[in-house]
ROSE-4610 file (N, C-alpha, C; in Angstrom, 1 decimal, always signed):
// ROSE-4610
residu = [X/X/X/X/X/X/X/X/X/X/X/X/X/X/X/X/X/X/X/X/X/X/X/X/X/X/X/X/X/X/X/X/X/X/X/X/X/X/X/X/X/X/X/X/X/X/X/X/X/X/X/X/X/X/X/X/X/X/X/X/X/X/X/X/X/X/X/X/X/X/X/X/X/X/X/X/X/X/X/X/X/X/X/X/X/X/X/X/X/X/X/X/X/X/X/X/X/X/X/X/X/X/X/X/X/X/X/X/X/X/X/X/X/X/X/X/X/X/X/X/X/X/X/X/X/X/X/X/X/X/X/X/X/X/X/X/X/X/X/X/X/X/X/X/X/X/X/X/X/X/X/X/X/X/X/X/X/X/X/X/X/X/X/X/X/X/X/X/X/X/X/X/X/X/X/X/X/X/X/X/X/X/X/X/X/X/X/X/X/X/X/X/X/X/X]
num = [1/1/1/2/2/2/3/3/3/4/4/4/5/5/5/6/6/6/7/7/7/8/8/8/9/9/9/10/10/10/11/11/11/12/12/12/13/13/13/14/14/14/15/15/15/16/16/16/17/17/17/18/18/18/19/19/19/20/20/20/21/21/21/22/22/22/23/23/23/24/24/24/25/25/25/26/26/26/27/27/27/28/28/28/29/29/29/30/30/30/31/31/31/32/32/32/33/33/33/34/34/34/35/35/35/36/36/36/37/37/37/38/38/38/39/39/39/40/40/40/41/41/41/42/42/42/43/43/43/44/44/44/45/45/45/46/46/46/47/47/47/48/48/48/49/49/49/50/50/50/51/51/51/52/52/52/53/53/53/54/54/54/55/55/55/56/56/56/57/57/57/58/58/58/59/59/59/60/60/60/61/61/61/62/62/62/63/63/63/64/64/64/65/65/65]
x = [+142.1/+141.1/+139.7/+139.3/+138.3/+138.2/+138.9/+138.8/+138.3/+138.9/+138.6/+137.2/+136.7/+135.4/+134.1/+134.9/+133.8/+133.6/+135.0/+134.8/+134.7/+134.8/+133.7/+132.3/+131.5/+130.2/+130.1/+130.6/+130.9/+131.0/+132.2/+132.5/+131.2/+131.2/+129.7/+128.5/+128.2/+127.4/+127.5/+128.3/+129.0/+128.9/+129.2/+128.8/+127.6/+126.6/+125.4/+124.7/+125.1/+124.5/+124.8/+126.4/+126.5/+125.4/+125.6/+125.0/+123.1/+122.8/+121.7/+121.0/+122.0/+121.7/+122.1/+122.9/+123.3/+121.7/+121.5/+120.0/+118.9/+118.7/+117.6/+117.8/+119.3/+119.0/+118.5/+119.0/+119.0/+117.0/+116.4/+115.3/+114.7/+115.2/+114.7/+115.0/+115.9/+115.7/+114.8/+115.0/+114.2/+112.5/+111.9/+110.8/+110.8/+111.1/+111.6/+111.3/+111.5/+111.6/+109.9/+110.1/+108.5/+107.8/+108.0/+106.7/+106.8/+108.3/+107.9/+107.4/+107.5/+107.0/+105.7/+105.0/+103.2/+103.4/+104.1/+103.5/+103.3/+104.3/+104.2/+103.0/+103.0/+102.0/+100.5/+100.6/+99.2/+98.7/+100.1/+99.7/+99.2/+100.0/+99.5/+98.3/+97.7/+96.0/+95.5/+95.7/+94.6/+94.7/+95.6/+95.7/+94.7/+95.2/+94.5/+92.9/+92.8/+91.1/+90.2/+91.5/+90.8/+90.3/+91.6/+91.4/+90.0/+89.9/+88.6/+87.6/+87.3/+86.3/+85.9/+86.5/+86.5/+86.5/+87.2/+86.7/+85.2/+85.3/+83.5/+82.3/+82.3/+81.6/+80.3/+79.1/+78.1/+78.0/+78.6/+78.6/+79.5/+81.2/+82.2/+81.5/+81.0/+80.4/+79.6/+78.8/+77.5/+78.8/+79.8/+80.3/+81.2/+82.0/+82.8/+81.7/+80.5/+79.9/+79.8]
y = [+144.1/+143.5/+143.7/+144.9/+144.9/+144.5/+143.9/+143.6/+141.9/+141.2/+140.0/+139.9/+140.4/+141.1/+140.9/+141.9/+141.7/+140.9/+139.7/+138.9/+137.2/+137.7/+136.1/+135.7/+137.3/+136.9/+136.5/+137.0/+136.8/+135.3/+135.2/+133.1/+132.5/+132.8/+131.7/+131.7/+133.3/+133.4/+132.5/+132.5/+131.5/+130.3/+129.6/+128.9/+127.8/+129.1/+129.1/+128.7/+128.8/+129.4/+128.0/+127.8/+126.5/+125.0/+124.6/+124.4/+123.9/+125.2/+124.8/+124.9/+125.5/+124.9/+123.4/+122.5/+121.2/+120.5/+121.2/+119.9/+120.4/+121.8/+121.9/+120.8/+120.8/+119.8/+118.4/+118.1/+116.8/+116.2/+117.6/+117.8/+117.2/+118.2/+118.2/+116.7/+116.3/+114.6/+113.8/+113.7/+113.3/+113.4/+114.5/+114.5/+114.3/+115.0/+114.3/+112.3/+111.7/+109.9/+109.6/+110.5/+110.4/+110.3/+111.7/+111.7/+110.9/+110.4/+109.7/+107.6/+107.4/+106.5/+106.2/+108.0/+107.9/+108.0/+108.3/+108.3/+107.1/+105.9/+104.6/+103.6/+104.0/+103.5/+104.0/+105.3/+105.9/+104.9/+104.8/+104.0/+102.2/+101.9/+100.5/+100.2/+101.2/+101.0/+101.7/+102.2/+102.6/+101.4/+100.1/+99.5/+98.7/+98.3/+97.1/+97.3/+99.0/+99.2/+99.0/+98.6/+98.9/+97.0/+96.6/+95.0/+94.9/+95.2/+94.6/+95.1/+96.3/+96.8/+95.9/+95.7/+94.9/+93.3/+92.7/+91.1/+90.9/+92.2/+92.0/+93.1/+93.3/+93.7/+92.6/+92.5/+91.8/+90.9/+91.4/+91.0/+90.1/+90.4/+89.4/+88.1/+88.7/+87.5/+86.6/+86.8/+86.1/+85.4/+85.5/+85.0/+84.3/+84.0/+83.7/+82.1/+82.5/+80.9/+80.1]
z = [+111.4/+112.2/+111.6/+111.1/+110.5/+109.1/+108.5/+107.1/+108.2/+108.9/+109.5/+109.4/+110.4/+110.9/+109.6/+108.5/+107.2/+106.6/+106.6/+105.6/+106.2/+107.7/+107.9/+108.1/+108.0/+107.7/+106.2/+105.3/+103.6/+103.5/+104.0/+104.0/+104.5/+105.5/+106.2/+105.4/+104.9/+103.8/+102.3/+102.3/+100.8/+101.3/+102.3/+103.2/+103.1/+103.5/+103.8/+102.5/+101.6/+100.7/+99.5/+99.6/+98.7/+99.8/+101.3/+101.5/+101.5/+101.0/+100.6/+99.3/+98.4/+97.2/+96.9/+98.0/+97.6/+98.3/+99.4/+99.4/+98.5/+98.4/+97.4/+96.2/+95.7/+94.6/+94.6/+95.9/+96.4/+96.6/+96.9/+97.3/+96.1/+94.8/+93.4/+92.8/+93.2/+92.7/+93.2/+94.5/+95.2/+94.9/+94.7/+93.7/+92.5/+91.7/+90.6/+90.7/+91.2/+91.3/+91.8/+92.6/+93.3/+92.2/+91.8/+90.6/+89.3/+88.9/+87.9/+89.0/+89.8/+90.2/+90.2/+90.6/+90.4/+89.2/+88.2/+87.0/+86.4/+86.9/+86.2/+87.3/+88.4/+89.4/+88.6/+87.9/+87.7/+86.1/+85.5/+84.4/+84.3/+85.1/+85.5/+86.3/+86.9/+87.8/+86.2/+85.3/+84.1/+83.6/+83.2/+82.1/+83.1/+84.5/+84.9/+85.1/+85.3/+85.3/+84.1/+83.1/+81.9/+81.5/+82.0/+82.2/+83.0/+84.2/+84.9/+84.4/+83.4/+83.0/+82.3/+81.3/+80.1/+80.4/+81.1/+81.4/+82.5/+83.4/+83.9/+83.2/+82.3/+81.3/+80.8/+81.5/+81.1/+79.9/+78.5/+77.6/+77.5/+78.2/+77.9/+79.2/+80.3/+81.0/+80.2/+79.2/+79.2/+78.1/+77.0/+76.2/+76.9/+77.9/+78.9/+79.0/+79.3/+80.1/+79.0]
């Protein structure tokens, strides 16, 4: 009875334990996507700022008319 006793806080622990190392990972992908999303979100507002810089830029205006 006491061997019972010891080894079902042990299981629940192991339990416990695979449990949340499955969402931590789950967590880790999940970020993971996030961040490469801003990464390609962060790259596409540089090119396009780099676009509006450059087409309203006084000088391409006055060449533009």
């Amino acid at each position: 009875m006491k061997k019972i006793l010891f080894f079902i806080p042990i299981i629940f622990l192991i339990i416990a334990t695979a449990f949340t190392k499955n969402s931590t990972k789950k967590l880790d992908k999940k970020i993971f996507n996030i961040k490469e999303n801003i990464r390609v979100l962060e790259d596409k507002y540089e090119l396009i700022l780099l676009d509006y810089n450059y087409l309203t830029s006084p000088k391409k205006l006055m060449e533009y008319q």
